[in-house]
C-alpha positions as a LaTeX table, in Angstrom:
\begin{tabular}{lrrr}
\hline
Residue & $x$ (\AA) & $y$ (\AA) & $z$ (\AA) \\
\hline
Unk1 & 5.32 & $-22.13$ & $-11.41$ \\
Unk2 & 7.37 & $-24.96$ & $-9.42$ \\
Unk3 & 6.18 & $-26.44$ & $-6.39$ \\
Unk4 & 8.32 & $-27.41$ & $-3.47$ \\
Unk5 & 8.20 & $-30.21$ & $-0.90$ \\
Unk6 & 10.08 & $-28.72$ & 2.41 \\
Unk7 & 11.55 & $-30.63$ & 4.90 \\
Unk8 & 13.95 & $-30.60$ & 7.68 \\
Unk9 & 17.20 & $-32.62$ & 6.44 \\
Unk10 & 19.85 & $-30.77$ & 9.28 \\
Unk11 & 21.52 & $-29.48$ & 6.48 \\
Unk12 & 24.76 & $-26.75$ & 7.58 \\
Unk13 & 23.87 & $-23.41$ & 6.39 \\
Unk14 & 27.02 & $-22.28$ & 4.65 \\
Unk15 & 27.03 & $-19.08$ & 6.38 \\
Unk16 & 26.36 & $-19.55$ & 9.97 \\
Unk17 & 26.80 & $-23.65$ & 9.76 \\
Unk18 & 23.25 & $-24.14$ & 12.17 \\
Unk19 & 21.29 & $-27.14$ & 10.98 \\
Unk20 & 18.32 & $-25.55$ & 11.80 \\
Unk21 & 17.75 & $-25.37$ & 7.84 \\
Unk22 & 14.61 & $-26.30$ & 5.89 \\
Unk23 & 15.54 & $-27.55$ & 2.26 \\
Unk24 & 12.97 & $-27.24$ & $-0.48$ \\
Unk25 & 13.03 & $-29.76$ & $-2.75$ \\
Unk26 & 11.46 & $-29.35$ & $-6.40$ \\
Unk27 & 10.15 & $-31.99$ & $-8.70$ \\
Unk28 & 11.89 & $-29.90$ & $-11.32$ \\
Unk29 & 15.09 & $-31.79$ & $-9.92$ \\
Unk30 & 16.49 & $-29.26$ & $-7.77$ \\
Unk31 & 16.90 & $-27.72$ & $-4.27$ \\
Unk32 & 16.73 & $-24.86$ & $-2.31$ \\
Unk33 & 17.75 & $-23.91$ & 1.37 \\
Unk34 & 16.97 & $-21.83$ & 4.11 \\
Unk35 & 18.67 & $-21.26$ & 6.99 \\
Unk36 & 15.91 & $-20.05$ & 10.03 \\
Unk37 & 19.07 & $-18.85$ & 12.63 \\
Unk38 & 20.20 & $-16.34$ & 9.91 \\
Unk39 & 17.77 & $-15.89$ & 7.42 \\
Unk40 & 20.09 & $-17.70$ & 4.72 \\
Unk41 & 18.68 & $-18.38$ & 1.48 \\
Unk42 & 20.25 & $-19.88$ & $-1.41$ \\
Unk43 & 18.13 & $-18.14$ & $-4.12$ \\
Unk44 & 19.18 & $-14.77$ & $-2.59$ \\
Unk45 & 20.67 & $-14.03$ & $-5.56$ \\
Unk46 & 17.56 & $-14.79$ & $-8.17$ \\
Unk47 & 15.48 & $-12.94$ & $-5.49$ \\
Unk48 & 16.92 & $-10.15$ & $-5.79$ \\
Unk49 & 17.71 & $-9.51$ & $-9.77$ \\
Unk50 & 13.65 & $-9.90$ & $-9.71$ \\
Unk51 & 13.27 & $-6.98$ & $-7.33$ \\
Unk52 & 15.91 & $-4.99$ & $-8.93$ \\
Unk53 & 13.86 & $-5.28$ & $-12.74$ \\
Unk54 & 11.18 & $-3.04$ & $-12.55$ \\
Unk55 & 9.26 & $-3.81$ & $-15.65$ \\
Unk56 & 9.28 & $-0.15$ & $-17.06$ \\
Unk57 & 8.80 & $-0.09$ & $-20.77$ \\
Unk58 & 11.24 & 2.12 & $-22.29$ \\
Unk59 & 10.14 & 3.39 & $-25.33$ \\
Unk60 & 12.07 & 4.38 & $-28.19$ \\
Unk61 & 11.06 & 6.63 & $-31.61$ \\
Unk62 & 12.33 & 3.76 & $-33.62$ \\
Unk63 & 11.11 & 1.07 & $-31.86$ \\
Unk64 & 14.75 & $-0.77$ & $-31.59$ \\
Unk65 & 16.57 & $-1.50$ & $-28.00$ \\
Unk66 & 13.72 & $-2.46$ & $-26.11$ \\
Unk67 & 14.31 & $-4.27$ & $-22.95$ \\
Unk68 & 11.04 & $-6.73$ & $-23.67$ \\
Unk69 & 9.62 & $-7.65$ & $-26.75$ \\
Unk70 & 6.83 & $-6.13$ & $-27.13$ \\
Unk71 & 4.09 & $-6.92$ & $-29.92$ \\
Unk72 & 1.60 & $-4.35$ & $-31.00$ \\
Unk73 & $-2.49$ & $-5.48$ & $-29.92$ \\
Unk74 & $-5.61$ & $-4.79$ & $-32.32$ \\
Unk75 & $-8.79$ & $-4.21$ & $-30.37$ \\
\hline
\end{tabular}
C-alpha cells in the first residue's frame, strides 16, 4: 500500500493546461497528478485495467491456463 503526500505545486495539467492541479508525491519515489478543472488523472490508465479485471476464476478440467495461480487449501 503506498502513501502519498499531496500538495499544490501549480503544475499544467497536460490536457486542459489549468494549474489548479494537486500532485501526489510517494515515498516510493514517484508522482502522481490531478487536475481539479477537468478531472485529469495521470494513473487513469492503471485505474482502469483494475476495474476492467474482474477476478473471476476460470476453471479448467485440467487445471492449466488459469488466469491466477491458484494453490489448493487443506482444512
Amino acid at each position: 500500500m503506498y502513501d502519498a503526500e499531496g500538495s499544490f505545486d501549480e503544475e499544467p495539467c497536460p490536457r486542459c493546461g489549468a494549474t489548479t492541479t494537486v500532485t501526489y508525491h510517494y515515498r516510493e519515489g514517484f508522482s502522481e497528478l490531478e487536475c481539479l478543472a477537468c478531472a485529469f488523472r495521470s494513473d487513469w490508465e492503471e485505474v482502469s485495467a483494475l476495474q476492467r479485471y474482474h477476478g473471476d476464476l476460470l476453471e479448467h478440467r485440467c487445471g492449466k491456463d488459469l488466469p491466477v495461480p491458484v494453490k489448493k487449501l487443506k482444512a
